[in-house]
C-alpha positions in Angstrom: 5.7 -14.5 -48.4 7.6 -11.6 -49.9 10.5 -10.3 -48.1 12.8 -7.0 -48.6 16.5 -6.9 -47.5 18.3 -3.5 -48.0 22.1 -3.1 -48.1 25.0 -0.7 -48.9 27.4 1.0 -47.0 26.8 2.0 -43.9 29.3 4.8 -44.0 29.4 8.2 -46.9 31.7 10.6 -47.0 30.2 14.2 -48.4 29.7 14.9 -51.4 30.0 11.4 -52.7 27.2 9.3 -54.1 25.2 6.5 -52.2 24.1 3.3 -53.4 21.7 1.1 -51.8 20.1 -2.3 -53.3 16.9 -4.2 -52.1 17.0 -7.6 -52.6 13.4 -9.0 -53.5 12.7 -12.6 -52.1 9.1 -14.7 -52.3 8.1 -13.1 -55.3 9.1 -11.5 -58.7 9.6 -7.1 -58.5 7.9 -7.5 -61.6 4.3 -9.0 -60.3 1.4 -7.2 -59.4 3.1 -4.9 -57.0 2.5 -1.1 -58.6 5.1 0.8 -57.2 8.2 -0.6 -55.3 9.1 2.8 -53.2 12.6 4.4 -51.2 12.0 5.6 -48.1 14.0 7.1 -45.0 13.9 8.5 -41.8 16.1 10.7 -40.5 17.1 11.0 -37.0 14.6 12.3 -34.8 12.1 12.9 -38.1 9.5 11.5 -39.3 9.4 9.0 -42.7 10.3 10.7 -46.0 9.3 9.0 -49.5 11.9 9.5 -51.7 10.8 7.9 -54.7 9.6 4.8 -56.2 9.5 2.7 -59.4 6.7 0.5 -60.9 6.4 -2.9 -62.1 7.1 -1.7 -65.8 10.2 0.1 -64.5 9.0 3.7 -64.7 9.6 6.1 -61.8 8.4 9.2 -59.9 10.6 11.0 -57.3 9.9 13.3 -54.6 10.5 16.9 -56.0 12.8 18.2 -53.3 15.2 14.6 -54.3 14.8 14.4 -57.6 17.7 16.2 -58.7 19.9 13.8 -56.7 18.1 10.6 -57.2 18.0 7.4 -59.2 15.7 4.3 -58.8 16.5 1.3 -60.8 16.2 -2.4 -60.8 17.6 -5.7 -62.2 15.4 -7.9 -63.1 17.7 -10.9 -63.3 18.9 -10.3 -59.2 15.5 -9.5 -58.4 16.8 -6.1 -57.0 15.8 -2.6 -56.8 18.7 0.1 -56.4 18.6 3.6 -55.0 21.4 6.0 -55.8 22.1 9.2 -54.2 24.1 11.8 -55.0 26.2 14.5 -53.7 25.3 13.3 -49.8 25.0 15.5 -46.9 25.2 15.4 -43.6 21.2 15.8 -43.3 21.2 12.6 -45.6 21.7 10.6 -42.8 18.8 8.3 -42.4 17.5 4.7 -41.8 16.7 4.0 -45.3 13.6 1.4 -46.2 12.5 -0.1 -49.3 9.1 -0.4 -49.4 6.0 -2.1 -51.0 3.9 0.6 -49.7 0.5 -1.7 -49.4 2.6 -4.2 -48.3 6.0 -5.6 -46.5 8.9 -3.2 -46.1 12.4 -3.8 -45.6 14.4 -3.8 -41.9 16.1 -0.8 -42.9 19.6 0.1 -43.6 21.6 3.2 -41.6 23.4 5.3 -43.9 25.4 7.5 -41.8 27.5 10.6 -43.7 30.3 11.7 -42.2 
């Protein structure tokens, strides 16, 4: 059974970059899983897809987070990463990663202060 655990620092300061991993467990990030996705939801808000990054390790962001946004993996920790940069106050969120046809993460708060 595949399992996702995000984790990173609860706690951002503005204007100062966020990094999140997702640790992968029952099951390589490289099998037939298309897309591995980022998602968050804000407080109050609905779910916002961020971005996302296939089993050959290409990627595809949302357009309004692109410009901030990075999605990578390592293969050897069986880990996908999300960074953020320059973080708002309106980046605070419960942040999920994601097999979108599949299991999702608990989710991770990211608060910014």
């Amino acid at each position: 059974q595949v399992q996702l655990q995000e984790s990173g620092p609860g706690l951002v300061k503005p204007s100062q970059t966020l990094s999140l991993a997702c640790t992968v467990s029952g099951g390589s990030i490289t099998m037939n899983v298309y897309y591995w996705s980022w998602i968050r939801q804000p407080p109050g808000k609905g779910l916002e897809w961020m971005g996302a990054i296939s089993t050959d390790g290409s990627t595809v962001y949302s357009p309004s987070l692109k410009s901030r946004t990075t999605i990578s993996r390592d293969t050897s920790k069986n880990q996908l990463t999300l960074t953020l940069n320059s973080v708002t106050p309106e980046d605070t969120a419960v942040y999920f990663c994601a097999d979108l046809g599949g299991p999702w993460g608990q989710g991770t708060q990211v608060t910014e202060l």
